[in-house]
Every structure is written in C-alpha cells, then in structure tokens.
N, C-alpha and C positions, 0 to 999 in steps of 0.2 A: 932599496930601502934596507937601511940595516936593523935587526931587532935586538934589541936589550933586554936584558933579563929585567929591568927594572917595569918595562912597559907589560911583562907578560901578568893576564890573569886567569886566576883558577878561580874556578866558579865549582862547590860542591853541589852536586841537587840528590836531597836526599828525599824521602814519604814524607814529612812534614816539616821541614827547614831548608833552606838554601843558604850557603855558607859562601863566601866570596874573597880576594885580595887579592894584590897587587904586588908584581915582584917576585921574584924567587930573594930568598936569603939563606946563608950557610947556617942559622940558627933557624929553629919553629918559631912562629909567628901567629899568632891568633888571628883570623878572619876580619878584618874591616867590616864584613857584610854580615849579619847576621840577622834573619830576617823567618817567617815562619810561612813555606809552600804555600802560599793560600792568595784568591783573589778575590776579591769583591766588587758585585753586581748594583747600583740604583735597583731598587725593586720600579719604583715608579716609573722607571724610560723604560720598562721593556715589561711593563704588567700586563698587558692585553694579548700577551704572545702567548702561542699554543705551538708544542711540539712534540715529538715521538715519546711520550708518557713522563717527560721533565717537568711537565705544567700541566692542572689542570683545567677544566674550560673555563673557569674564573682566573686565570693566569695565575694561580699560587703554586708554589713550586713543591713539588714531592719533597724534597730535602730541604734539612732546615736552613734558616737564617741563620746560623748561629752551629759553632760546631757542637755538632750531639756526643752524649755521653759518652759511645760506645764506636761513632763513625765519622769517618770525614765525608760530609756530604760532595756530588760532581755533579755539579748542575750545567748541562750543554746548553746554552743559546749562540744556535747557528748567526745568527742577524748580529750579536754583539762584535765589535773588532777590539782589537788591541790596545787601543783608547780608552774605550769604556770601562775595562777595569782597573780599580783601584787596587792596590798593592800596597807593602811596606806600611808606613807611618800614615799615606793617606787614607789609605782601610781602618788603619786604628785609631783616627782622630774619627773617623765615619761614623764606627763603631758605637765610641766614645760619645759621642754626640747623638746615636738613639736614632739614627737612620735606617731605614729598610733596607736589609743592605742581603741580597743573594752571596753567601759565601760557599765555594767553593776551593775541592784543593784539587787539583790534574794527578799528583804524581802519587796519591795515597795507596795506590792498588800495585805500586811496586810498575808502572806502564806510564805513559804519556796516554791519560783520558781527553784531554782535548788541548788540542794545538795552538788552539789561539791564547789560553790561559797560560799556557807556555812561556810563548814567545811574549807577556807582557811581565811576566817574573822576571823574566832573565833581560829585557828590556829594562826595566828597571833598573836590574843590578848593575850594569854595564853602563848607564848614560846617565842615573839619577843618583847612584851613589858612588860611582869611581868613577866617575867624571871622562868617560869616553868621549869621544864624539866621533858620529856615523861619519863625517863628511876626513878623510886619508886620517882612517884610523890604521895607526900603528900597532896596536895590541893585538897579539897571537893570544888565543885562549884554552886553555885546556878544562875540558869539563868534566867532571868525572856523575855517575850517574848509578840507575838501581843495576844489578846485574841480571842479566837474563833476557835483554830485550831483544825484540826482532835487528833484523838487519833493517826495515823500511823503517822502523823508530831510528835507528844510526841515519840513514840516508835523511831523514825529513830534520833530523835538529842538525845535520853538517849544510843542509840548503839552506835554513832560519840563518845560521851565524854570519852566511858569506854570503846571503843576498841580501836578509834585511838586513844586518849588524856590519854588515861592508868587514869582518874580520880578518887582518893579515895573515892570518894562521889559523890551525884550529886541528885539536887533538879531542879525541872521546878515551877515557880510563874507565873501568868500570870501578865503583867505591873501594870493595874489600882488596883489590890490586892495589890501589892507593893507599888502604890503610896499612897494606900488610909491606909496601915500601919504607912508608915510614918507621917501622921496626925495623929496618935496615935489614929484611929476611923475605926469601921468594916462596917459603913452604911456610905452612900454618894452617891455624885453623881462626878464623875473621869473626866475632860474635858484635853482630851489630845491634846492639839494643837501641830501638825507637820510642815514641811516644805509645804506638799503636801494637808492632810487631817487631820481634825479635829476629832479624836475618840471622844464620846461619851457614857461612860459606866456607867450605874445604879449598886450599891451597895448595898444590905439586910443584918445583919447580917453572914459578911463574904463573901456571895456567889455575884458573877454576874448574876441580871439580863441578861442572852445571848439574850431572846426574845424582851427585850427594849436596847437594843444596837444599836447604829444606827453611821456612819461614815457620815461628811462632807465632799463634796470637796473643804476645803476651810483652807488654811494653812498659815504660816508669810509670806513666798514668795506673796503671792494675797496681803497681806497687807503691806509689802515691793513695791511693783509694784503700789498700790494706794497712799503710800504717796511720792512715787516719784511724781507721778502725781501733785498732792497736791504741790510739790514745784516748777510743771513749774509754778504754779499763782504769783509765791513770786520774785518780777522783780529783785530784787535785788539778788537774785540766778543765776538766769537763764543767768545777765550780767557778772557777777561774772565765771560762767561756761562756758558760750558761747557768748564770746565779739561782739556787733553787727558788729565791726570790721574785724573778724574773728571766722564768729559762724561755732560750728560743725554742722558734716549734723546727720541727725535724731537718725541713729544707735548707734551712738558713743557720741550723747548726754542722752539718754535711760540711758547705760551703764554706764554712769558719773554719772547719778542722783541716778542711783541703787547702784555704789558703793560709795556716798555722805550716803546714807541712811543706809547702812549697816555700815557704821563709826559712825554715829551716835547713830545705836543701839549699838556699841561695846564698847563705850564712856559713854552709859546711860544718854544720851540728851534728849531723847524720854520719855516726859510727858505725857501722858493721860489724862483729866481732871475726876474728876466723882463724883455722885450726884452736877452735872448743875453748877460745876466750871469752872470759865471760865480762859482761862490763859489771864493774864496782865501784862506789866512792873514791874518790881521788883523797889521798892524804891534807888536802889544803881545805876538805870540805867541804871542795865546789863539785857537785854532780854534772854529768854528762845525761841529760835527763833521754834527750834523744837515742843513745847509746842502749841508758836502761829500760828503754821499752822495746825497740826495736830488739836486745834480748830477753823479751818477758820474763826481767826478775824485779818489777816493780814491784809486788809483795814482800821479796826478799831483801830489797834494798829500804823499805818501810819498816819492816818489822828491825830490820840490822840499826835502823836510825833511832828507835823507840828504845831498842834495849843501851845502844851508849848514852841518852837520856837519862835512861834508869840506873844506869850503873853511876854517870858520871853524879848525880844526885843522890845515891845513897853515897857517894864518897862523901860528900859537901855534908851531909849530915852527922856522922861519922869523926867528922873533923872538932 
C-alpha cells in the first residue's frame, strides 16, 4: 500500500480543543476539525450508577453538568463505552436542547483521565468528520499531544489507533515540538496559552527541556473575565447594556459582558497596545473602543472628546 501525503491526518489534542486535517501542504492550512476536548454523558441511561466518589448514592454526579467556572469537570463511568458518548455537534445540539447531559473533558489535567472518553473524541474526528473508514483504512496519523506524559499513556493511544482505528501508520509529536517546527526553528521557548493554563515549554536543539517546563494557571478565560471587568468602568457600555431604567441584576449582566467580549475577540476588535503605545482616536473619528479600554484611558479619551466639542463650538460662535 502506497501512502500519500494527501491521505495523511494530523489530529492536534490539546486540554480543551482538538484540532484535526487532512493532507500535508507546502502552504499552512487551517484545521478542518475543530472541535472543544469534551464529551457528553445521557444523565438518564446511567443515573442509578454508583462509583469510586464520581456519583453519589442518588446517582448525581460530583462534577457538573455543565463546564464550571473555574474547572473542566472528569466524570469516570466504568459501565459507559464508546458509544455512549456524545461529542462534537451532537453534544452541542444535546446541550442546546436542555438535556441532562454528564459533561466531561479527559485531557484537561495536561494526562489522558479516562480512556474510553478518549477514544470516542478521536473516533469521532477520524470517521465522522474526515470521513475515514475503519474497514483498509489508508490514512497514517500523526497526533501530537500534552507534553510530559508517561510512556504507558504513549503505548495505550499507539494500541487505540492500530487496533481500534485499523490506522496505516501512526506517529505521536509532543505540541510545543510541533509548534516550535512550524517556526521553522528546533531551539525556543513554546508559550502555550490555553483556556485554562498557560504551558510553558523550553526548547534545545530539538529536545524539551521536561525539567524547566512549568504550567500556569492562568488562560484567555481569566483574561476574558478581566476585560469584562474593564468594561463595567466604560458608562457608556454598561447604559448601553444595562438601562438604568431597566438594569439587569448582576448574573445576567456578568454573562452579557462575557459574551460582548467574546464577540469582540471573534471580530478582532481587541488591540493590545505595545512597547508604551498608547491607543488614541483615529483621525477619521472612528474610535477603537476595545483598544481604549483595554488601555485604560477611557477617561482620557472622554475628556479629549469633550474639549474638541468645546473648542470646535466656541469656533462656531466666534464666526
């Protein structure tokens, strides 16, 4: 069997995303797959189950339904197979639709927390959205993965691809090798920002620093949540969102400003300033509103709008 570059797929599995495509190409290419680590449980096929402190003797489960504020819940049921979970778009129509739905995510602790939730992710990716098929699949895969894990984590996902997945091939990258390739560069230093955590990986010719690797807990989410913040100072938002006529109460103003923020980054509104740029009005007198909070001179930029008001009006009078 001969392999082509076009048949091979790279599957990224990162702490809360799996990223996937098909083909090698001499240009970057964006992911086909893009999809968020996580799988989901029927609470009702498996509510009466009791296990090692995952459920308690009313079968509800310690971790939530729903991913919490601060954690990706991993909810084990031994008895569940491969089947049973729901993934991708059928999780999110699940979701959507107000289901009891056990979510969990395997790979958030930087480890493969459980195996079977694994193997229905990357099941998925491989036969329901790139259109493999188990039965002389051609496709050699390379996966690339957290850094740091055991050798029995290597051995137990090279058995999943080439027993269940019938895979022609099969290569493991660890992430920051992968990313620091694509820089066309074998030394560096890899700063992986996550939802959750901030990996940190040192690069030497090729190899990982393991001993200087070091994880923050500190991801877009914390900084999603800080410039919500940042926008309750900006009054003209906050009227805008929450009429004093009719303000929301606190929960459901949080909720607005977190999904105000995430439209904005989806938009690419979201400026940064750096080396001690400051953001200002643009000449055309369209503001970069995002720009000017996220440098807090939304006072400065108020007060700077009030006095060419003033000035341009005493001209007018003047005349």
């Amino acid at each position: 069997m001969s392999i082509r570059d076009a048949n091979v797929v790279i599957i990224e599995t990162g702490r809360t995303v799996v990223r996937a495509g098909l083909g090698l190409h001499e240009l970057l290419r964006t992911p086909t797959v893009d999809i968020p680590a996580r799988v989901g449980l029927r609470k009702s096929a498996f509510g009466d189950f009791s296990t090692n402190g995952d459920f308690n003797g009313n079968g509800d489960p310690w971790a939530s339904t729903s991913r919490a504020a601060s954690v990706f819940p991993q909810t084990a049921v031994p008895s569940a197979g491969v089947k049973d979970y729901l993934v991708g778009t059928q999780l999110d129509d699940a979701l959507a639709s107000g289901q009891d739905i056990i979510v969990s995510w395997p790979f958030a602790e930087g480890d493969v927390s459980d195996w079977t939730q694994a193997e229905a992710i990357w099941k998925y990716v491989l036969f329901n959205q790139l259109q493999r098929r188990r039965v002389q699949n051609e496709s050699p895969v390379l996966l690339s993965i957290i850094p740091g894990v055991s050798r029995n984590t290597y051995e137990r996902i090279c058995q999943i691809f080439f027993e269940r997945f019938n895979v022609a091939g099969f290569g493991i990258l660890e992430r920051p090798m992968a990313q620091i390739y694509s820089a066309n560069s074998l030394s560096g230093v890899v700063v992986d920002i996550g939802e959750e955590v901030t990996d940190v990986s040192p690069i030497y010719e090729g190899f990982i620093a393991h001993h200087a690797r070091t994880s923050v807990p500190l991801g877009t989410r914390h900084c999603e949540t800080y410039l919500a913040y940042l926008l309750r100072s900006n009054q003209g938002v906050m009227n805008a969102l929450s009429p004093p006529t009719s303000p929301l109460d606190e929960e459901t103003l949080q909720r607005t400003l977190l999904d105000l923020v995430k439209q904005l980054l989806k938009e690419d509104l979201i400026k940064i300033p750096s080396d001690g740029e400051t953001a200002i009005p643009e000449d055309e007198g369209v503001t970069d509103i995002a720009a000017v909070v996220v440098a807090g001179r939304e006072k400065a930029v108020i007060e700077s709008g009030m006095k060419k008001k003033l000035t341009a009006k005493a001209s007018a009078n003047t005349r």
